[in-house]
C-alpha positions in Angstrom: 0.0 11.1 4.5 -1.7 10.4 7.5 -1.6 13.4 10.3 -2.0 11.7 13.4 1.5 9.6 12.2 2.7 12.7 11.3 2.1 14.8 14.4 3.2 11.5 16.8 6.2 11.4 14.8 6.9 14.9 14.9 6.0 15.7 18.5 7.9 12.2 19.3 11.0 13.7 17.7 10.9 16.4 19.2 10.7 15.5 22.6 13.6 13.3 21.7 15.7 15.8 20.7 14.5 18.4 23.0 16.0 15.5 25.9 19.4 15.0 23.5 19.5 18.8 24.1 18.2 18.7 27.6 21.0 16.0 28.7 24.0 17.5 26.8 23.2 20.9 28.5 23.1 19.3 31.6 26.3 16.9 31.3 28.4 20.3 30.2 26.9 22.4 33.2 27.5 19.5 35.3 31.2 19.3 34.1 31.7 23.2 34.6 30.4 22.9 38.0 32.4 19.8 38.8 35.4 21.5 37.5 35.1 24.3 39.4 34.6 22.1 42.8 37.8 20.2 42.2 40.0 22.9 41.5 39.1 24.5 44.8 39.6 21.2 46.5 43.0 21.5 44.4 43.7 24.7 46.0 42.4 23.9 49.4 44.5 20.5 49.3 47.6 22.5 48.5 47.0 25.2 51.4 46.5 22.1 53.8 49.7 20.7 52.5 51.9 24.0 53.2 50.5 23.8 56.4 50.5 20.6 58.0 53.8 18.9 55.8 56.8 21.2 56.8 57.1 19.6 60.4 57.1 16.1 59.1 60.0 17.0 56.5 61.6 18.8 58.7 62.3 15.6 60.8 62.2 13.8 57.2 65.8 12.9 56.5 64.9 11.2 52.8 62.3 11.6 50.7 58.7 11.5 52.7 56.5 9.2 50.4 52.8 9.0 51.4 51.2 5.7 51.0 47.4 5.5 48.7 44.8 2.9 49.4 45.3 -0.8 47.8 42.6 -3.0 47.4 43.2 -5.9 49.2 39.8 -7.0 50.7 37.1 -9.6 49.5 33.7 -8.9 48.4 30.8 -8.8 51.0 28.5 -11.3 50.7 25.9 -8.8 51.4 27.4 -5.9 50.0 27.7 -4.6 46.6 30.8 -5.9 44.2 31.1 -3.0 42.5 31.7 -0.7 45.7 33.4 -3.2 47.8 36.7 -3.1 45.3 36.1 1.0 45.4 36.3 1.0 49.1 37.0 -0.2 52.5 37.6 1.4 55.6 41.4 2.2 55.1 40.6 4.6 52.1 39.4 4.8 48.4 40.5 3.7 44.9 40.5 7.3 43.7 43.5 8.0 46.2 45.4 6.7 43.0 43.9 9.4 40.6 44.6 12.0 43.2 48.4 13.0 44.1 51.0 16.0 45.5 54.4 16.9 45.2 56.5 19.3 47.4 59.6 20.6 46.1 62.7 22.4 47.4 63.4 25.9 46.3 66.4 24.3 44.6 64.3 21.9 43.0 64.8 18.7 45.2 61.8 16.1 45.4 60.9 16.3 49.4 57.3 14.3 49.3 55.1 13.0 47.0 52.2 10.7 47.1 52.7 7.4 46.1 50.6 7.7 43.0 52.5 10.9 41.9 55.7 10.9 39.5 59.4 11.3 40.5 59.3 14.5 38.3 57.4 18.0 38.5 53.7 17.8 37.6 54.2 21.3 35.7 56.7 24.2 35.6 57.2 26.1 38.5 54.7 28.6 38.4 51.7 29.9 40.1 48.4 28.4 39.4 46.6 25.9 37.3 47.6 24.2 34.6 46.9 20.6 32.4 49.9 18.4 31.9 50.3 15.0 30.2 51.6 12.3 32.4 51.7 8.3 30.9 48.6 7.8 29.7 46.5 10.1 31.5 46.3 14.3 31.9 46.4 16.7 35.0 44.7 19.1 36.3 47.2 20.9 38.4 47.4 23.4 41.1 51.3 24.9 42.1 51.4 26.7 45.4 54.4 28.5 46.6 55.5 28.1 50.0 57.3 30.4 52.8 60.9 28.9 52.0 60.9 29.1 48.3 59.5 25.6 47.8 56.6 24.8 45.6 53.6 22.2 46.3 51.8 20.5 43.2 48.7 19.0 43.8 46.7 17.1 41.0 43.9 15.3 39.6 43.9 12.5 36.9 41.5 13.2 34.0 39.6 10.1 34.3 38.0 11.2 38.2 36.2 14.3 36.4 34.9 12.6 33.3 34.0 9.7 35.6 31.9 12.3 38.1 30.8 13.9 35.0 29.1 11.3 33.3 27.4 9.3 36.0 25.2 12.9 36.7 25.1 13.1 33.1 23.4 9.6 33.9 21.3 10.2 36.4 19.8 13.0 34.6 19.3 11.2 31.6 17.4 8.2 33.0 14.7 9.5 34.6 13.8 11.1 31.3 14.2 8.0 29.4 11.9 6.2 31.7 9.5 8.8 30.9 9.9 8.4 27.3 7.0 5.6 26.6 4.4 7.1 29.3 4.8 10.7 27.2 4.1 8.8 24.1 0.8 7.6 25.7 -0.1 10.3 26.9 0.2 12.2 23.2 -1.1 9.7 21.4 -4.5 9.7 23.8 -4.6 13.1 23.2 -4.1 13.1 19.5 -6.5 10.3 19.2 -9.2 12.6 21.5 -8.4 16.0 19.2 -8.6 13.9 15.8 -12.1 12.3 17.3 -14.3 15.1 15.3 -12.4 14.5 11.9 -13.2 11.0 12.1 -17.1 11.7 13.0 -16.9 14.2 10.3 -15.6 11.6 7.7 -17.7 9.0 9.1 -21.1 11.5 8.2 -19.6 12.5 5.2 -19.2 8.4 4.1 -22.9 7.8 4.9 -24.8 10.2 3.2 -26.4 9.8 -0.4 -25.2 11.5 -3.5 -28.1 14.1 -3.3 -27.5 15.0 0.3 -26.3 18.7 0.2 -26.7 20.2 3.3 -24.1 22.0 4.8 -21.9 20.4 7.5 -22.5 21.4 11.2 -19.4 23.8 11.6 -19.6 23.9 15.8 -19.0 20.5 16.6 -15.5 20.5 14.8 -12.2 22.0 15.8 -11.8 25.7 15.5 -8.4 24.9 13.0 -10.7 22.8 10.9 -13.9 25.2 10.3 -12.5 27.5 8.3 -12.3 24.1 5.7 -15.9 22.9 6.7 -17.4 26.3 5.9 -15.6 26.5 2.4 -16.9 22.7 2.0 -20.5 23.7 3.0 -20.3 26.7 0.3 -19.3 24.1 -2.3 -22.1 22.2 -1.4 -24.2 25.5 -1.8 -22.8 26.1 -5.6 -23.3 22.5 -6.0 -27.0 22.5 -5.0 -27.5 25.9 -7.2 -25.8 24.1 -9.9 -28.1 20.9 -9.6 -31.2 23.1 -9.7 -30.6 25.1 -12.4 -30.0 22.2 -14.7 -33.1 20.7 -13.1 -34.7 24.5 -14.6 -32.9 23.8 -18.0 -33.5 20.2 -18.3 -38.1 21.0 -17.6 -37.9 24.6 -19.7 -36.0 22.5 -22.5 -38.3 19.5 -22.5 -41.2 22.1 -22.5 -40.2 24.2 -25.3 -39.0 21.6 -27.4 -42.4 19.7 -27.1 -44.3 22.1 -28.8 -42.0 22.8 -32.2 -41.5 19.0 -32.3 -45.2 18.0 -32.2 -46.4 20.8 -34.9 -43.4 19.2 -37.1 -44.6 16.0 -36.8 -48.3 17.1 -37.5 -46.8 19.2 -40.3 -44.9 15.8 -41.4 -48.0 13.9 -41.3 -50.1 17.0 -43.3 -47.4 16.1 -46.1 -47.5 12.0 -46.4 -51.1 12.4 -46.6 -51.7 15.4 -49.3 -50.3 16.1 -53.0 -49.5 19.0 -55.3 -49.3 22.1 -53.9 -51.2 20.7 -50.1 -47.7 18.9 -49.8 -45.3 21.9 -50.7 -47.4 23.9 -48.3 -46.7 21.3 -45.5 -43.6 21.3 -46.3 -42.9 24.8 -46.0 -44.2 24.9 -42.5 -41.6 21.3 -41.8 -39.1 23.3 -43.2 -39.6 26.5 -41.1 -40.4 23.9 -37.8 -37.1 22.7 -37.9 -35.3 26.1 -38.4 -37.3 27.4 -35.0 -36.4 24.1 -33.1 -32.2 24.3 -34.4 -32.7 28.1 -33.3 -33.9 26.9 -30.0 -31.6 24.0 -29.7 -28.9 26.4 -30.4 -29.8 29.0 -27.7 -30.5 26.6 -25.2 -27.1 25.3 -25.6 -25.2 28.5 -25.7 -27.3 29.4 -22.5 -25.7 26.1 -20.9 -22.3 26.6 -22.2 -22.7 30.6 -20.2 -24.1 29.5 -17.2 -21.1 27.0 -17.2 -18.7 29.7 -18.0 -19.9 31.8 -14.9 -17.4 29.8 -12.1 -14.8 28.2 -14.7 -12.4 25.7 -13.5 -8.9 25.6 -14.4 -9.3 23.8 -18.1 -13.1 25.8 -18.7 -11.6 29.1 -18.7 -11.1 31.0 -21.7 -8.0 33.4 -21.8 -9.4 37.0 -21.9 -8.6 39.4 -24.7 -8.6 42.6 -25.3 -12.1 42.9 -27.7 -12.9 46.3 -29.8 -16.6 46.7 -29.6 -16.8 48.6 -33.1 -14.8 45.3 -34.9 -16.7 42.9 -33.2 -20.1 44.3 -34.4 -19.1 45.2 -37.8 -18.3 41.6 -38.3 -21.5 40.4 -36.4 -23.2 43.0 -39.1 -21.9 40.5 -41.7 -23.2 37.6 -40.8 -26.5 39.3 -40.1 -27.0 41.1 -43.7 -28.9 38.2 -44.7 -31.3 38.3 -42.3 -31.5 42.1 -42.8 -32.0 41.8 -46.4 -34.8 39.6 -46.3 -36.8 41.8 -44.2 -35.1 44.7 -46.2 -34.1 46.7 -43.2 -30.6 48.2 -42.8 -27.8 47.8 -39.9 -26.4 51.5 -38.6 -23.3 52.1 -36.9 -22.3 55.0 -35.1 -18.9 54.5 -33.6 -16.5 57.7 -33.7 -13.6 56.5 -32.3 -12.1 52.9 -31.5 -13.3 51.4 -27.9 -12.0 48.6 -26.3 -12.8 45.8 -23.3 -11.2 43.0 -21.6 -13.2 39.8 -21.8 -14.0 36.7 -23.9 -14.6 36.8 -26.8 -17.4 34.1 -27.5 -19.2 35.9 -24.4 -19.1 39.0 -25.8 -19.9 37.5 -29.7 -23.0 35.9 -27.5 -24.1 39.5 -25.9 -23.7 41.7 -29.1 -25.3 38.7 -31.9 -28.4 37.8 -29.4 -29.5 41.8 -28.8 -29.1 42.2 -32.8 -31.0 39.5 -33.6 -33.7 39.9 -31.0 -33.7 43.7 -32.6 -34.2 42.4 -36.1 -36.2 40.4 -35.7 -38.5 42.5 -33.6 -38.2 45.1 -36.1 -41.0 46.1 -39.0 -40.1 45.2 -42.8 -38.1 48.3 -44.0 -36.9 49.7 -40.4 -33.7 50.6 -39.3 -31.4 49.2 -36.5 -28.6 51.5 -35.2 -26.1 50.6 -33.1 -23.8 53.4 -31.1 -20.9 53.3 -29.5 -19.7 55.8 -27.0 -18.1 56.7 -23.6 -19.6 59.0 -21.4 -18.6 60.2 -17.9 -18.8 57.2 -16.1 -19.1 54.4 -18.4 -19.0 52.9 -21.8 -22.3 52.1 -23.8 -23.0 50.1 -26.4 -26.6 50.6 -27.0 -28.8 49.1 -30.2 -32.1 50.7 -30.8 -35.0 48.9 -33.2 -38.3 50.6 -34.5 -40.7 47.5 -33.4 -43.2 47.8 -30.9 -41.1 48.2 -27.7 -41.9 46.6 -24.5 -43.9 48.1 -21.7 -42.5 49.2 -18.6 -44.1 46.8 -16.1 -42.5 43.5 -17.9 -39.2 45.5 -18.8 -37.6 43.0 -16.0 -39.5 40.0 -16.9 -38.2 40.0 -20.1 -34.9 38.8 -18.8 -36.4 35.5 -17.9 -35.5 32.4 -19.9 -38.4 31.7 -22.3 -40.5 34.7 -21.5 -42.4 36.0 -24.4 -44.3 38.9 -24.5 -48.3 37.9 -25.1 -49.6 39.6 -28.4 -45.9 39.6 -30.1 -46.5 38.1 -33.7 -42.5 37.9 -33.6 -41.1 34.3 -33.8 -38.3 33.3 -30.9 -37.5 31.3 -28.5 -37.8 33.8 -25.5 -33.7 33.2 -24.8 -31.8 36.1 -26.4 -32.6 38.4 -23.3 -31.5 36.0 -21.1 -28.7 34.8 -22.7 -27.2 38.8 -23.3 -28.1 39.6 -18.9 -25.6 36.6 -18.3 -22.7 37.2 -20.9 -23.2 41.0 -19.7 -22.7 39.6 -16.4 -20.0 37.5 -17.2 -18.5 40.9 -18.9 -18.2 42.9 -15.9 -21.4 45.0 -17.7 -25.3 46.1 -16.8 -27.7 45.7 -19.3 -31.1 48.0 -19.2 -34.0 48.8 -21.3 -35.6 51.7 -22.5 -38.1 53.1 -24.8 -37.3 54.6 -28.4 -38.4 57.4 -30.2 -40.9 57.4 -31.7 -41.5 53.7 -31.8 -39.2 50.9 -30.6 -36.8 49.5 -27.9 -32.9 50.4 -27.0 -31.2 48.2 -25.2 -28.2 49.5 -23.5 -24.9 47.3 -22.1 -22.5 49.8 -19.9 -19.2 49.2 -18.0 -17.8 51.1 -15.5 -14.9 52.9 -15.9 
């Protein structure tokens, strides 16, 4: 929908039926006043009448019939047609619409104008009153007089409404000449206040698919920056977003280069050696290509988070209501394996059932990356416990290993994607940190490190409560 044809059409409309309005308020004041004006003339025509007619009937033998003005003239050349058949010296047309009875006190007829009927315009009572004669109605005004009589004086319908609607007219008019030069004048000024969008859409229709920047906010209305500003933060996400998949896309081509080149050394090693040379070669293939699917894998999941952290409408997962003792009981299960291997045993101290809101592959990716980062990290024959517990303030779930711990200064940097500490004999891919900070994150939970006694590492994930 376009707004400029909307707001033209609206305040078009408007104005139109503010006028309708304007002109029907003004026809029925007009007709109140009008009505008011004649039926004091009424009044002051009957007054006149007791006056001035009781010495003319008096010498009256018959009935005293005053004569209206007839149109008997020609049009002026000069003059107008209309008014010239109105009009003349002698008198008016509207003498017709206009007329008066007197009456006896014993009801006899004693003078009427010419235009008024042989029989009373309306009972015999004081006042005003509306009464239907042929095809036209009265407005009628009955005046007493000293000898009993009554005078009648009254107006034909058709004068008012007549009077009436030519002011209606003139007020009307004026309006309705005014009518294109206000639709000018709105549609300059819509054009003029719609000027910035179009400069806006313009810039907006030149620039290149990697221009970010944010829009200038100032030079647009004050109605419309509120949507520029949440446009420019878009833009912001956007650019975040574009820079770290640049990140992912160089850390990914950089760690993949270096598992993918010893397992095509390892590859060659084999082709060219027999016997027990080959198996060895192999071997190292074999364990090549579980490192790079580990690192594949992690580098995914760490997409598939960082995607997850402003979901749209058909990204989101549906939270749950997760129990942190179930959860890592079953991750325990797919983990024995590993555990075995290494013969080292999974402890968990859980005393009562506790329970989070979130999703359940974030949390699945926060409780299975700090096990196996601990397992891994772990000596041959160590333990890794695992409690879960509320305190004051917060729930923990915190895993401690027996391996060799990190130092304090890199405590932080460990959090980075890819960061290994140097003089670790462990083998990974330097993701599991990073990947449990952002499904903690995600979670609503902090994640911190500290040192275990004797030997080792806990890592503890809190929420508040």
């Amino acid at each position: 929908m376009s707004l400029r044809r909307y707001l033209l059409s609206t305040l078009l409309g408007l104005l139109a039926l503010l006028l309708l309005i304007s002109a029907l308020a003004g026809y029925s004041e007009s007709r109140h006043e009008l009505e008011e004006v004649f039926d004091a003339q009424l009044a002051q025509h009957a007054k006149v009448l007791r006056a001035s007619l009781a010495p003319a009937i008096e010498r009256q033998a018959g009935l005293l019939a005053i004569e209206s003005w007839h149109n008997n003239i020609d049009v002026d050349e000069h003059g107008d047609e209309n008014e010239a058949w109105e009009r003349d010296a002698l008198g008016h047309a509207y003498e017709n619409k206009i007329a008066f009875q007197l009456w006896s006190a014993e009801g006899k007829l004693q003078a009427r104008s010419d235009s008024a009927p042989f029989t009373p315009f309306s009972d015999f009572v004081a006042g005003y009153s509306e009464m239907v004669h042929g095809e036209h109605t009265w407005r009628v005004f009955t005046l007493s007089n000293a000898s009993g009589g009554w005078i009648q004086v009254g107006h034909r319908d058709d004068v008012r409404g007549e009077l009436s609607a030519e002011i209606a007219l003139q007020t009307i008019w004026p309006a309705l000449l005014l009518m294109p030069v206000m639709a000018l004048v709105i549609l300059l000024s819509l054009r003029h206040a719609l000027k910035p969008l179009k400069t806006l859409t313009r810039t907006l229709g030149e620039r290149s698919p990697s221009e970010l920047a944010p829009l200038p906010v100032d030079t647009v209305p004050e109605e419309v920056q509120p949507l520029v500003r949440g446009f420019n933060a878009l833009m912001a996400r956007l650019e975040e977003a574009f820079q770290q998949q640049k990140r992912f896309i160089a850390d990914a081509a950089h760690e993949l280069k270096t598992p993918l080149a010893a397992l095509q050394i390892h590859t060659e090693n084999a082709l060219a050696e027999d016997g027990e040379a080959r198996a060895a070669a192999l071997l190292h293939v074999k364990e090549g290509i579980v490192r790079t699917n580990r690192l594949v894998e992690q580098l995914l999941l760490l997409s598939r988070l960082e995607h997850l952290r402003q979901p749209g409408p058909q990204q989101s997962a549906p939270k749950a209501t997760l129990e942190l003792g179930q959860a890592t009981r079953q991750l325990f299960a797919e983990l024995t394996v590993l555990a075995e291997r290494r013969q080292q045993r999974l402890l968990l101290e859980c005393p009562v059932p506790q329970t989070i809101s979130g999703n359940e592959l974030v949390l699945r990716a926060l409780l299975r990356n700090l096990l196996d980062n601990a397992l891994r990290y772990s000596p041959a024959g160590s333990d890794v416990s695992v409690q879960i517990f509320r305190d004051d303030s917060a729930l923990c779930w915190r895993v401690c290993d027996q391996g060799p711990g990190i130092s304090t200064d890199q405590q932080e940097q460990v959090f980075e994607p890819f960061f290994r500490e140097l003089g670790n004999e462990a083998t990974g891919s330097g993701l599991g940190l990073a990947i449990a900070r952002e499904a903690a994150m995600q979670l609503g939970a902090s994640i911190s490190l500290s040192s275990n006694s004797p030997s080792g590492l806990c890592v503890s994930v809190r929420w508040s409560t």
